[in-house]
N, CA, C and O atoms as a printed pandas DataFrame, in Angstrom:
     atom_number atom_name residue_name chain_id  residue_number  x_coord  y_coord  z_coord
0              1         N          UNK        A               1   28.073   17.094  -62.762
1              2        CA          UNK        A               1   28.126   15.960  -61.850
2              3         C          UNK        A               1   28.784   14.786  -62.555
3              4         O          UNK        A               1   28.456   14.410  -63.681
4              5         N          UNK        A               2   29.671   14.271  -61.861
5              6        CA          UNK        A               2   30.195   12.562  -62.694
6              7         C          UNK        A               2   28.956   11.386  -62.257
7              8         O          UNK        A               2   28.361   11.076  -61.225
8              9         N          UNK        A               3   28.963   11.037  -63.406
9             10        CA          UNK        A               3   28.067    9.705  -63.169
10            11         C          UNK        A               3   28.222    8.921  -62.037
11            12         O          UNK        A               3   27.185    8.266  -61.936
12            13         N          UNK        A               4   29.184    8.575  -60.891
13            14        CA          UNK        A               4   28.945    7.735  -59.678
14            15         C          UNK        A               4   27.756    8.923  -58.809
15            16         O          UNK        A               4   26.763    8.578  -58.169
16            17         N          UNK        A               5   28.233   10.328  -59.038
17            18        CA          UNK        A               5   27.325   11.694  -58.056
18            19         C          UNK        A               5   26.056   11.790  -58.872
19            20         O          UNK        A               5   25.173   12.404  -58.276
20            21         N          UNK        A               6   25.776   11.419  -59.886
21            22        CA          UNK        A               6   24.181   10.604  -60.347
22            23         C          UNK        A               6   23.530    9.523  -60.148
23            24         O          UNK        A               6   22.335    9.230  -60.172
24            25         N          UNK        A               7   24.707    8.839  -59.901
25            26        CA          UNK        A               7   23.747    7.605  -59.499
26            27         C          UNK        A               7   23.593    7.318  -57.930
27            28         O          UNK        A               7   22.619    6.684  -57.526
28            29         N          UNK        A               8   24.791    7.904  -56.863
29            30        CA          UNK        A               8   24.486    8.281  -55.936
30            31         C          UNK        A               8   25.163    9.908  -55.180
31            32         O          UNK        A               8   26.291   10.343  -54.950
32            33         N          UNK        A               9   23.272   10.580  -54.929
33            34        CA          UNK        A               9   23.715   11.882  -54.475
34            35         C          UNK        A               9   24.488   12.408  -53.755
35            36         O          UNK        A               9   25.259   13.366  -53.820
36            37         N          UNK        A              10   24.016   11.184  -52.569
37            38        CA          UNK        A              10   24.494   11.531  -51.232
38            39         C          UNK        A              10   25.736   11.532  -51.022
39            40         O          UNK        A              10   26.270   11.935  -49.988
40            41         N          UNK        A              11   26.371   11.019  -52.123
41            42        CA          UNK        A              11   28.130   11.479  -51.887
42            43         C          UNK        A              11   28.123   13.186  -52.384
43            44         O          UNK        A              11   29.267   13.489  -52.723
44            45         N          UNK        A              12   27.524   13.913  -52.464
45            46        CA          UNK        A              12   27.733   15.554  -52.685
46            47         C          UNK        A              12   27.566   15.923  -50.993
47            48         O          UNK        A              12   26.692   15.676  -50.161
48            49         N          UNK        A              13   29.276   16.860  -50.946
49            50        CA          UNK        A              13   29.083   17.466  -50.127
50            51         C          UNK        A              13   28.864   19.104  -50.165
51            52         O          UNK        A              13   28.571   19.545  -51.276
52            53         N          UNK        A              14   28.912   19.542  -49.670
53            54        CA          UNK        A              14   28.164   21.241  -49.425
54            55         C          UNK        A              14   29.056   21.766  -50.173
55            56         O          UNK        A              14   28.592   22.775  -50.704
56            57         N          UNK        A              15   30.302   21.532  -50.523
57            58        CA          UNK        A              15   31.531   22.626  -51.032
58            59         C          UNK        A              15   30.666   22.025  -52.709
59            60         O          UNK        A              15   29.945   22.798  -53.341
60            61         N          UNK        A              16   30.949   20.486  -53.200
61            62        CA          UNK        A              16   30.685   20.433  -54.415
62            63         C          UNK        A              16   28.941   20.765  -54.973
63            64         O          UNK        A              16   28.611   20.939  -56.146
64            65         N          UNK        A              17   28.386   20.777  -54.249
65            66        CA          UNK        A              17   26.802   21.371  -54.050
66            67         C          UNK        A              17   26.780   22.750  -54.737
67            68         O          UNK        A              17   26.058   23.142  -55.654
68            69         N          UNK        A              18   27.792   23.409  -54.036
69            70        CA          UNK        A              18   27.768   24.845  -54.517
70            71         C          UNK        A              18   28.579   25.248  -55.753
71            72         O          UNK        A              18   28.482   26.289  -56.403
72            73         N          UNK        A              19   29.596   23.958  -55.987
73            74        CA          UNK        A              19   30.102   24.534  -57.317
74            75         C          UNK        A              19   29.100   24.022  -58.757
75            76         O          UNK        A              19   29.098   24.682  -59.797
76            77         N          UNK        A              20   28.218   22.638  -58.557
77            78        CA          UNK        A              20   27.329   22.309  -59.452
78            79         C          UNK        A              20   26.449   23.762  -59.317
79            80         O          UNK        A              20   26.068   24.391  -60.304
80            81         N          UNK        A              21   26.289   24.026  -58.420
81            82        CA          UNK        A              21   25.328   25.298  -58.846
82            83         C          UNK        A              21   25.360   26.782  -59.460
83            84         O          UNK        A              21   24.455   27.487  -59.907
84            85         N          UNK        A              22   26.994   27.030  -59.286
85            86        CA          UNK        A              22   27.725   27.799  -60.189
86            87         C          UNK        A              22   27.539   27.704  -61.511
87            88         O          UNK        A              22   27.214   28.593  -62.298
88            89         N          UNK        A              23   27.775   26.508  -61.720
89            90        CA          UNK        A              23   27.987   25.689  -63.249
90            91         C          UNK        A              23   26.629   25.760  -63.380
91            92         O          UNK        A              23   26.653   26.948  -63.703
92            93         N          UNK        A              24   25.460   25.493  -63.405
93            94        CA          UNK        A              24   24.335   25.292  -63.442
94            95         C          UNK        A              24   23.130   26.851  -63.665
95            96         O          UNK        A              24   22.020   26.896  -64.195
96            97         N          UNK        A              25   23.947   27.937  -63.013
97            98        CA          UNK        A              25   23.614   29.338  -63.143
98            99         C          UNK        A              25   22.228   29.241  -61.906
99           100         O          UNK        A              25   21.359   30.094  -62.083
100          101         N          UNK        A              26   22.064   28.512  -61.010
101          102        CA          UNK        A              26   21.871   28.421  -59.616
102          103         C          UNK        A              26   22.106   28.569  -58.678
103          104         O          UNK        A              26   23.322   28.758  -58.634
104          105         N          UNK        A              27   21.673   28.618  -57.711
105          106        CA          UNK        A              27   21.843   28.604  -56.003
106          107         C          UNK        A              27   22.082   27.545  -55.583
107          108         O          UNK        A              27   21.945   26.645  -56.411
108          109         N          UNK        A              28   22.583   27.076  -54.020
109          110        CA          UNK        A              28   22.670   26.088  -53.730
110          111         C          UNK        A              28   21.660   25.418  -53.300
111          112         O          UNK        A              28   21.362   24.259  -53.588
112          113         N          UNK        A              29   20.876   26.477  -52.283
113          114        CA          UNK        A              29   19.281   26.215  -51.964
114          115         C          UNK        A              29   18.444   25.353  -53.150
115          116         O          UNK        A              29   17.772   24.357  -52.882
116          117         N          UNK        A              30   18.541   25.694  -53.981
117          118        CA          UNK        A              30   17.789   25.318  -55.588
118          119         C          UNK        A              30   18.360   23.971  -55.622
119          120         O          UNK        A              30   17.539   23.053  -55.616
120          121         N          UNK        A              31   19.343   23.731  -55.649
121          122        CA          UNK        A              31   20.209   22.545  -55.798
122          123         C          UNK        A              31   20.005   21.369  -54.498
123          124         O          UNK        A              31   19.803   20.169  -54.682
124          125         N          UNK        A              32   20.122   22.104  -53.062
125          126        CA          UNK        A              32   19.537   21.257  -52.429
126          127         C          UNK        A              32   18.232   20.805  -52.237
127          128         O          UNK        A              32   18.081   19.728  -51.660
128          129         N          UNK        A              33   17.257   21.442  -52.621
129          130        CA          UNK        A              33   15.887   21.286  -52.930
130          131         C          UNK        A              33   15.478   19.852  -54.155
131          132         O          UNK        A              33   14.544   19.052  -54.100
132          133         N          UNK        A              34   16.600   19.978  -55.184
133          134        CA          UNK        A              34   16.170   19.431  -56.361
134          135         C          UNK        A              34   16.576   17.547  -55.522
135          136         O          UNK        A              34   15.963   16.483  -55.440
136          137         N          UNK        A              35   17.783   18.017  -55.123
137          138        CA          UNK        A              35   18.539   16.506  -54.431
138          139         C          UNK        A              35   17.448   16.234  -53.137
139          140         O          UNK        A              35   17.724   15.255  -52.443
140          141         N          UNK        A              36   16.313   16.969  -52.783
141          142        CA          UNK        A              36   15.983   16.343  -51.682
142          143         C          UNK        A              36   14.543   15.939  -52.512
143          144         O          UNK        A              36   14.101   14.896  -52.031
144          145         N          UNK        A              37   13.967   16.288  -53.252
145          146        CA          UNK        A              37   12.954   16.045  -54.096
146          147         C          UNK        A              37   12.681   14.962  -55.036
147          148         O          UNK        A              37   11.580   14.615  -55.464
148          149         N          UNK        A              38   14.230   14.305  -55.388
149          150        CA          UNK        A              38   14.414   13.436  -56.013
150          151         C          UNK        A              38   14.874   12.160  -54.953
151          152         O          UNK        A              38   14.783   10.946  -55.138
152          153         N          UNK        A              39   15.391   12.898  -53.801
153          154        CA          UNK        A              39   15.349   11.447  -52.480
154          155         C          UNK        A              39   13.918   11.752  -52.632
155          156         O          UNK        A              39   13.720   11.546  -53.830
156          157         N          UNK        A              40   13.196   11.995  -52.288
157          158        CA          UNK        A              40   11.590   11.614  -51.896
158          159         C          UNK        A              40   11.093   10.681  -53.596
159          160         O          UNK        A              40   10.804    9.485  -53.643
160          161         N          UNK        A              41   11.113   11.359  -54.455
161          162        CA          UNK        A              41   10.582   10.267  -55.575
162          163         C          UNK        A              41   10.846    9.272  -55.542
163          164         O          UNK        A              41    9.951    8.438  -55.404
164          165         N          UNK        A              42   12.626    8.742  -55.689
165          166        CA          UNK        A              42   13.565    7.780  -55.523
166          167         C          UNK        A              42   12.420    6.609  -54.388
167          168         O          UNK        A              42   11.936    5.482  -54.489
168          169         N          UNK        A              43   12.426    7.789  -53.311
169          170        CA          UNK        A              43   11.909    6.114  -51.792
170          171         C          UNK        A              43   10.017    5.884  -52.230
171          172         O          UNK        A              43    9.267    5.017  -51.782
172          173         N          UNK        A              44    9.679    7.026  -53.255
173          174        CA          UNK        A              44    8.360    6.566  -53.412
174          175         C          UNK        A              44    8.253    5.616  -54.399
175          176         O          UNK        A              44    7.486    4.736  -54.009
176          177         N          UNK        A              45    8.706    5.381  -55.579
177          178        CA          UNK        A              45    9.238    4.560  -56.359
178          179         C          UNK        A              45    9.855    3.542  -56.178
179          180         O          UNK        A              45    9.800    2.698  -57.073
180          181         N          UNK        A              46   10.545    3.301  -55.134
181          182        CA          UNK        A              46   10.544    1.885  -54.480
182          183         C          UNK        A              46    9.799    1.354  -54.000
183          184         O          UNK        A              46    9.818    0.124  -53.947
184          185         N          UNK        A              47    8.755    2.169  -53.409
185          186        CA          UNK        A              47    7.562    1.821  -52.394
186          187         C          UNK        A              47    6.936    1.275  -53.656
187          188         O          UNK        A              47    7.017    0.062  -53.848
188          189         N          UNK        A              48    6.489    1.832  -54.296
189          190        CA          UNK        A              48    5.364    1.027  -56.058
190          191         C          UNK        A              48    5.950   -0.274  -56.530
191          192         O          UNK        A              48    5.280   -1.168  -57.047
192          193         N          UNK        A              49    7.710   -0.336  -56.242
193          194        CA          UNK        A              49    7.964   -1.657  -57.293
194          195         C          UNK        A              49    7.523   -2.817  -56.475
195          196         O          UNK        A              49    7.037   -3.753  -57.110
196          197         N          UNK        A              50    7.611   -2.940  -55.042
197          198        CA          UNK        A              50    6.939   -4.434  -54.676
198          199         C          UNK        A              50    5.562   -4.802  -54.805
199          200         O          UNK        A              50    5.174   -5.954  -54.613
200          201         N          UNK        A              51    4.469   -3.413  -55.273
201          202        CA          UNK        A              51    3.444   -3.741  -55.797
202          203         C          UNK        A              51    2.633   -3.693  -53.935
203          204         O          UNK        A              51    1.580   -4.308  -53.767
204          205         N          UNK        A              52    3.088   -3.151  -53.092
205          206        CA          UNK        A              52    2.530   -3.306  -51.683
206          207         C          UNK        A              52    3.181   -1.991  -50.656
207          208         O          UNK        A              52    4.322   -1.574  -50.460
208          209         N          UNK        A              53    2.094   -1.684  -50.244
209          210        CA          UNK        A              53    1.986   -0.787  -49.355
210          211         C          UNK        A              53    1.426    0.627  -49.787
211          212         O          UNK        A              53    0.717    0.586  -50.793
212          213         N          UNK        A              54    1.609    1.847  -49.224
213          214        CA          UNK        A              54    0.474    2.742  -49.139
214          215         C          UNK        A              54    1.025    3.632  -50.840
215          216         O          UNK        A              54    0.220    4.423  -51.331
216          217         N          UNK        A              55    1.946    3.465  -51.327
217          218        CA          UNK        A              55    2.368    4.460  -52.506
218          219         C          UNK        A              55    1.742    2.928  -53.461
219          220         O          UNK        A              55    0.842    3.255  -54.235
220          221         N          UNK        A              56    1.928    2.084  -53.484
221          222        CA          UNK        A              56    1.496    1.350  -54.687
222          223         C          UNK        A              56    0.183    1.884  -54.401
223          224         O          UNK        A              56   -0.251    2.706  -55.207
224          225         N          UNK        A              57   -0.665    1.516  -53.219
225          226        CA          UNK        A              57   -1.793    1.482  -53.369
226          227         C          UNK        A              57   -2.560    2.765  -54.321
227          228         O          UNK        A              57   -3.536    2.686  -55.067
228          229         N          UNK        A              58   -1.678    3.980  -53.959
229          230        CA          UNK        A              58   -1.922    5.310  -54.084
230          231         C          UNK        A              58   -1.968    5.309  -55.887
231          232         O          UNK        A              58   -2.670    6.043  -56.583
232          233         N          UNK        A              59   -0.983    4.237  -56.366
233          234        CA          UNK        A              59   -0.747    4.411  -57.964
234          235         C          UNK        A              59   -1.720    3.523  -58.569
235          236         O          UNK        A              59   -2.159    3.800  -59.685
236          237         N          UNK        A              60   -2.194    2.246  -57.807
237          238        CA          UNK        A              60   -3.373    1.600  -58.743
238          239         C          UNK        A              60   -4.726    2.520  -58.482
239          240         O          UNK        A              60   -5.591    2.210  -59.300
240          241         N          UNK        A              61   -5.033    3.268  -57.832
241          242        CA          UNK        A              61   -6.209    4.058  -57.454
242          243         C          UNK        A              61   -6.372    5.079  -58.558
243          244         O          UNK        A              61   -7.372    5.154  -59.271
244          245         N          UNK        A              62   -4.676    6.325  -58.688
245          246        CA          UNK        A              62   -4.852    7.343  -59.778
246          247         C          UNK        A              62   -5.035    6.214  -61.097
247          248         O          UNK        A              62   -6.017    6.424  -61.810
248          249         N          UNK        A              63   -4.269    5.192  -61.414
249          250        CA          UNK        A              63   -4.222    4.992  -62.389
250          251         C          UNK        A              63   -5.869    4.241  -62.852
251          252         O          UNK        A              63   -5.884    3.483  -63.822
252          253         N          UNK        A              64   -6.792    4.442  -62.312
253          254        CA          UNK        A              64   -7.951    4.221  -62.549
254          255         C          UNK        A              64   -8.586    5.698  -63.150
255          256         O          UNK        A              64   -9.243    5.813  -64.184
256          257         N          UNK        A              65   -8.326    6.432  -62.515
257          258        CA          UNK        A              65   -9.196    7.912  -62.879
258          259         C          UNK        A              65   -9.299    8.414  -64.246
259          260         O          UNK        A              65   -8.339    8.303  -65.009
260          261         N          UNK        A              66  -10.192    8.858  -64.543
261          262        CA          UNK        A              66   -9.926    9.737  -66.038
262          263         C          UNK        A              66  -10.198   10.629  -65.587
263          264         O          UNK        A              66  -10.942   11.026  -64.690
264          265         N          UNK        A              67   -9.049   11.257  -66.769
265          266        CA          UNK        A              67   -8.196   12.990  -66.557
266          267         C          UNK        A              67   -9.555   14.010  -67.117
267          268         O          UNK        A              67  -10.080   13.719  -68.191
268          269         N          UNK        A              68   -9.882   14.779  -66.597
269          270        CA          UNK        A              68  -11.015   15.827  -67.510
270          271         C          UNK        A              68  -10.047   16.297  -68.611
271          272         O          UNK        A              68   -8.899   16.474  -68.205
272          273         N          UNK        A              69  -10.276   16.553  -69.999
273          274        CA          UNK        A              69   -9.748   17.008  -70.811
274          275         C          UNK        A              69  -10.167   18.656  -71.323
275          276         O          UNK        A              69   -9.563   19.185  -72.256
């Protein structure tokens, strides 16, 4: 991938989708999975930086818990 198709995905279209996944020793399925997994982190991670709404809330709550070891 060139660094502008890292920093934004959504310029990959289906032809270059499938050649990163060539290169990669993947599928395209695999590849579109990873790009739709990382849109979902990406918009949850925005949701945490204003410190408001239901994903921050979700991160000051875990970040209270202790982990069983």
């Amino acid at each position: 991938m060139t660094p502008e198709e890292r920093r934004r995905p959504e310029l990959l279209d289906g032809k270059r989708r499938r050649r990163i996944a060539r290169g990669s020793g993947t599928s395209a399925q695999q590849v579109n999975q990873l790009l739709r997994q990382f849109a979902a982190l990406r918009q949850l991670m925005k949701g945490m930086k204003g410190g408001k709404g239901k994903a921050a809330e979700l991160a000051r709550r875990l970040g209270g818990m202790k982990l069983p070891m």
